[in-house]
ZAMARGU-4260 file (C-alpha; in steps of 0.2 Angstrom, whole numbers, plus 5000, padded with zeros to 4 digits):
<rodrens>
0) 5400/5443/5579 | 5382/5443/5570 | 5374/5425/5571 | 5379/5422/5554 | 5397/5423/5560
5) 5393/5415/5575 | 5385/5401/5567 | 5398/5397/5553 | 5411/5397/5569 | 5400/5384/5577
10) 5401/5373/5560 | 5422/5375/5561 | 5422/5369/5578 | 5412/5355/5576 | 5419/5350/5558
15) 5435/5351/5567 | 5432/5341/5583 | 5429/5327/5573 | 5445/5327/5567 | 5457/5326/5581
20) 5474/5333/5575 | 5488/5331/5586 | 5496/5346/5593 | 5482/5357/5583 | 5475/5373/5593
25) 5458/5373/5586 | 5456/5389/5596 | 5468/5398/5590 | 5464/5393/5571 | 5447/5400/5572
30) 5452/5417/5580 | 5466/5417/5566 | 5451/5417/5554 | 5441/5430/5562 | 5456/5441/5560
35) 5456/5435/5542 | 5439/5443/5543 | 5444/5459/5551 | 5458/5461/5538 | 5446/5460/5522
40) 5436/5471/5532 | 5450/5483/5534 | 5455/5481/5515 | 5437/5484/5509 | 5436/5499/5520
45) 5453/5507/5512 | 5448/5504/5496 | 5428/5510/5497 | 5437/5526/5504 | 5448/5526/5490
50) 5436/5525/5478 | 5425/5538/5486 | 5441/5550/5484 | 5442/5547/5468 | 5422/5550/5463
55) 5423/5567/5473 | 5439/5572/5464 | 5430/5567/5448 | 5414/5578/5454 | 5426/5592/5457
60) 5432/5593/5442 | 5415/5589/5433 | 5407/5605/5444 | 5422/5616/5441 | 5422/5613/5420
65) 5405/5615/5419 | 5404/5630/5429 | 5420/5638/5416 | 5410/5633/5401 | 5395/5640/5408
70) 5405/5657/5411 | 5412/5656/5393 | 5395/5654/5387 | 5390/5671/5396 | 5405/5682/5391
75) 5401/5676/5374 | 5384/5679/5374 | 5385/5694/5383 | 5396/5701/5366 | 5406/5715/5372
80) 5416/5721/5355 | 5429/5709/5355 | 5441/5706/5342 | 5444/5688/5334 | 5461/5691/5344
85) 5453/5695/5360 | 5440/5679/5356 | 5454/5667/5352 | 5465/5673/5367 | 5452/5671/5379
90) 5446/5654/5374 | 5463/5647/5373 | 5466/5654/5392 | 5450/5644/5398 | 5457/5629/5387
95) 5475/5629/5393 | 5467/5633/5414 | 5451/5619/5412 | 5466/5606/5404 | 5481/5613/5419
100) 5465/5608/5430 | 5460/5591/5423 | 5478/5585/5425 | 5481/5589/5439 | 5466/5583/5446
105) 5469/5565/5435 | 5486/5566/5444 | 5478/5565/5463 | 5465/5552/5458 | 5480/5544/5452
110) 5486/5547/5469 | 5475/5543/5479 | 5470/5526/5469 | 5490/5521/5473 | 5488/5525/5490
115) 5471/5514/5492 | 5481/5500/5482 | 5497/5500/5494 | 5486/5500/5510 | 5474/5486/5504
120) 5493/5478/5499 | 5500/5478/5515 | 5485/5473/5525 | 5486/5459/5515 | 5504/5456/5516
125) 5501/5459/5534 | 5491/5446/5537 | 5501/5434/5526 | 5514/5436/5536 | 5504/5432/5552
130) 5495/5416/5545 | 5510/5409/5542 | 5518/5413/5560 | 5501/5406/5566 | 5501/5391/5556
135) 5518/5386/5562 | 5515/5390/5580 | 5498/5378/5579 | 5509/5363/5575 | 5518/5356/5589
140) 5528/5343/5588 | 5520/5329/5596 | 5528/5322/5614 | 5541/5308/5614 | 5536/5292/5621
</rodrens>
């Protein structure tokens, strides 16, 4: 734990021992919180590797329509007695292969932004789920006298 942690764990305790609940596990409450900490962590991870999918798909593409376009360039400068036919079929080849490309790289960012998305979901779900076993388990009902 840093000693920013550490400290805000200290403040929970002591905030909390002044208020004596009966039946309350302060304990157990704190280390429920620290695994609260530990699931954002978790989320913020899957989603910063997500995003970092996504940025290299969108390089890939970027890199791979430049270098096209700059090869497009060339055979065009380059001349090479081409017909308006030849011209128009070529070009709309490079179209139709550079917009083939760009879909289907939109269609794995897509994927890969889902993916991130249900991960960061169920950590959270996951940890609903435990907050509220936890919370129920803290509350004991108090002894008969």
């Amino acid at each position: 734990m840093s000693d920013d942690s550490t400290d805000a764990t200290a403040r929970i305790r002591e905030i909390f021992s002044r208020f004596r609940f009966p039946g309350f596990d302060l304990e157990a409450y704190i280390q429920a919180r620290q695994a609260d900490i530990d699931a954002i962590a978790k989320a913020t991870s899957v989603a910063f590797s997500g995003a970092e999918a996504i940025t290299q798909k969108q390089a890939e593409l970027l890199k791979s329509t430049l270098e096209e376009i700059n090869s497009a360039v060339k055979a065009r400068t380059a001349g090479g007695g081409e017909t308006p036919a030849d011209v128009i079929a070529h070009e709309t080849d490079i179209i139709r292969s550079t917009l083939s490309r760009t879909l289907e790289g939109m269609k794995e960012m897509a994927e890969a932004a889902q993916k991130s998305q249900t991960e960061i979901y169920e950590i959270a779900i996951d940890r609903a789920r435990s907050n509220a076993e936890q919370l129920r388990s803290l509350f004991t009902p108090p002894a008969a006298p």
